[in-house]
N, C-alpha and C positions, 0 to 999 in steps of 0.2 A: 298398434300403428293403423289398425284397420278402420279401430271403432269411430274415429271421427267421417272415415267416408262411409261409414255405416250409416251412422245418423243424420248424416247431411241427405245422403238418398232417402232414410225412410222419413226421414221430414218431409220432401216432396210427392212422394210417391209411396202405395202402398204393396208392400213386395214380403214374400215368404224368404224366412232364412235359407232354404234350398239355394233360392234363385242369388241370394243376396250371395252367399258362398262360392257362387259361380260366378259372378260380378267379381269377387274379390278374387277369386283364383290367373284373372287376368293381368291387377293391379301387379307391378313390381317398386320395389322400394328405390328409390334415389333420392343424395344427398348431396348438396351446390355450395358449395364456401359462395363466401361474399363476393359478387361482382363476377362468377362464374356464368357464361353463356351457355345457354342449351339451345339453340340449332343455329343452322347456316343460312344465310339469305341463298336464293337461287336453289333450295333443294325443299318441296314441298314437305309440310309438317305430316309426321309421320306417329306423335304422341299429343294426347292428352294427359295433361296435368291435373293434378289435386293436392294442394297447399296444407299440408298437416303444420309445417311450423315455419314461419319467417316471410321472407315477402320477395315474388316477382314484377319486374316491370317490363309492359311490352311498350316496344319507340319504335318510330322510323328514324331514319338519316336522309335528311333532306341533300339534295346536289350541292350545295354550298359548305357541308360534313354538321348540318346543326342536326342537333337531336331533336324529335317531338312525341314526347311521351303520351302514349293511346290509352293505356290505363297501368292499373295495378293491381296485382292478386297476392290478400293476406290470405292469413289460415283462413280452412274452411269455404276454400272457394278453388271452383275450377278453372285452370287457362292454359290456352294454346291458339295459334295463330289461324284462328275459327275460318275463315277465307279460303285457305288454304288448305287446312284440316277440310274443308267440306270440298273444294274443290279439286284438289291433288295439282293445282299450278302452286311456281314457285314460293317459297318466302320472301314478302316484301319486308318484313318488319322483323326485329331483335327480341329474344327475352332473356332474360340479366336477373341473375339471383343479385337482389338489393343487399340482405341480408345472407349467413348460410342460411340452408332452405332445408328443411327435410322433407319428400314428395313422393306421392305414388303417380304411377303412371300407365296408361296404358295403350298399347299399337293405335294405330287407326284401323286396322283389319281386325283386331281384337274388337274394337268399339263397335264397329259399324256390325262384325259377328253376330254382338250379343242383344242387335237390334230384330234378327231374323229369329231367334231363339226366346227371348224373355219380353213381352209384351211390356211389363212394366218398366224393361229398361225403354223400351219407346218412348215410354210417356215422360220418363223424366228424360232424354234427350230433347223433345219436345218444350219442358217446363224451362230447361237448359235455354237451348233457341228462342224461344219468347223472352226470358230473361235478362239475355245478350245483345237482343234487338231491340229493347226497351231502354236499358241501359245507354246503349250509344247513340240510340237517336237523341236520347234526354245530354249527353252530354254535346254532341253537335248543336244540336238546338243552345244549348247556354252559351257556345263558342260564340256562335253568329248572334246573338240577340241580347248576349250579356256583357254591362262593363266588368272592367276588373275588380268592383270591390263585390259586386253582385257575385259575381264566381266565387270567389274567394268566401261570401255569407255561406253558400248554398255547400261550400265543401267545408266548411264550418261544423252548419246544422246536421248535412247528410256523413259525413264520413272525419269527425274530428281525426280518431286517432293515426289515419293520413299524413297531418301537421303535427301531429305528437311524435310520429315514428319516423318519420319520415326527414331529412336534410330540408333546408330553406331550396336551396340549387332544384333538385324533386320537384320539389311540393310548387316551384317559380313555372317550372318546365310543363310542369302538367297543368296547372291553368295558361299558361301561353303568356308568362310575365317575366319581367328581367326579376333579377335577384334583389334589385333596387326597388323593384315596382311594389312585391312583396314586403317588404321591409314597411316602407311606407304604409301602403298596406295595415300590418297588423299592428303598429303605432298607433293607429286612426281607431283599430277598433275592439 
């Protein structure tokens, strides 16, 4: 269960088994049937995630009860409600096992720990951070500046199996399209 967040860290970062062993001694195992939620809005995020099998999505609820999906985490990737996680104010936002999910996870006082102890976890929090701020600006930036078929090319080329694994309803929400728009959509292309 470990070795994929094994390889995921020493892919980024270069770390000795010691350190890595004390990285994993922090992780615990947890397992999400479908459509299962893991936090509360109003209680600041108190774990980070790591995606060994299945897939989470994080959304808002907008005043009106619509959903708008902020991203999604398959295997082999981390997520947690980063805003929050870094600033200890509440959760604005939801995460919803899509899929059952199997995941390691670990505190925020564990994380942030093992930042004062193991330099290289620094560096991959850092690679983490740059990652996640690249990420969402590239995706804000395609909201405001792309039409619908252009989004739709771009999560195509960047992240097919999204639309493979993923519901029409999903995959509609997370480019900011009706289900109809979609459809149309992938007739065209």
């Amino acid at each position: 269960m470990y070795e994929q967040l094994g390889k995921f860290i020493t892919d980024r970062v270069a770390i000795d088994d010691e350190h890595l062993h004390v990285i994993f001694s922090h992780f615990k195992p947890l397992t999400l049937k479908k459509n299962e939620m893991i936090n509360v809005l109003g209680i600041p995020a108190r774990r980070m995630y790591f995606v060994n099998k299945g897939c989470l999505r994080v959304y808002f609820v907008k005043a009106d009860g619509a959903e708008v999906t902020r991203r999604f985490a398959f295997e082999n990737t981390f997520s947690t409600s980063l805003t929050s996680f870094i600033t200890g104010e509440p959760l604005t936002e939801i995460t919803q096992a899509i899929e059952t999910s199997d995941l390691l996870y670990i505190s925020r006082d564990d994380f942030y720990g093992l930042l004062d102890v193991i330099p290289a976890w620094e560096k991959f929090y850092r690679n983490y951070l740059e990652f996640a701020y690249v990420n969402n600006t590239k995706r804000l930036q395609s909201l405001a500046t792309q039409d619908a078929a252009e989004r739709y090319k771009l999560l195509l080329k960047e992240s097919p199996h999204m639309v493979l694994r993923l519901s029409n309803k999903l995959v509609a929400n997370y480019l900011n399209l009706s289900q109809e728009a979609l459809s149309r959509l992938k007739s065209k292309i």
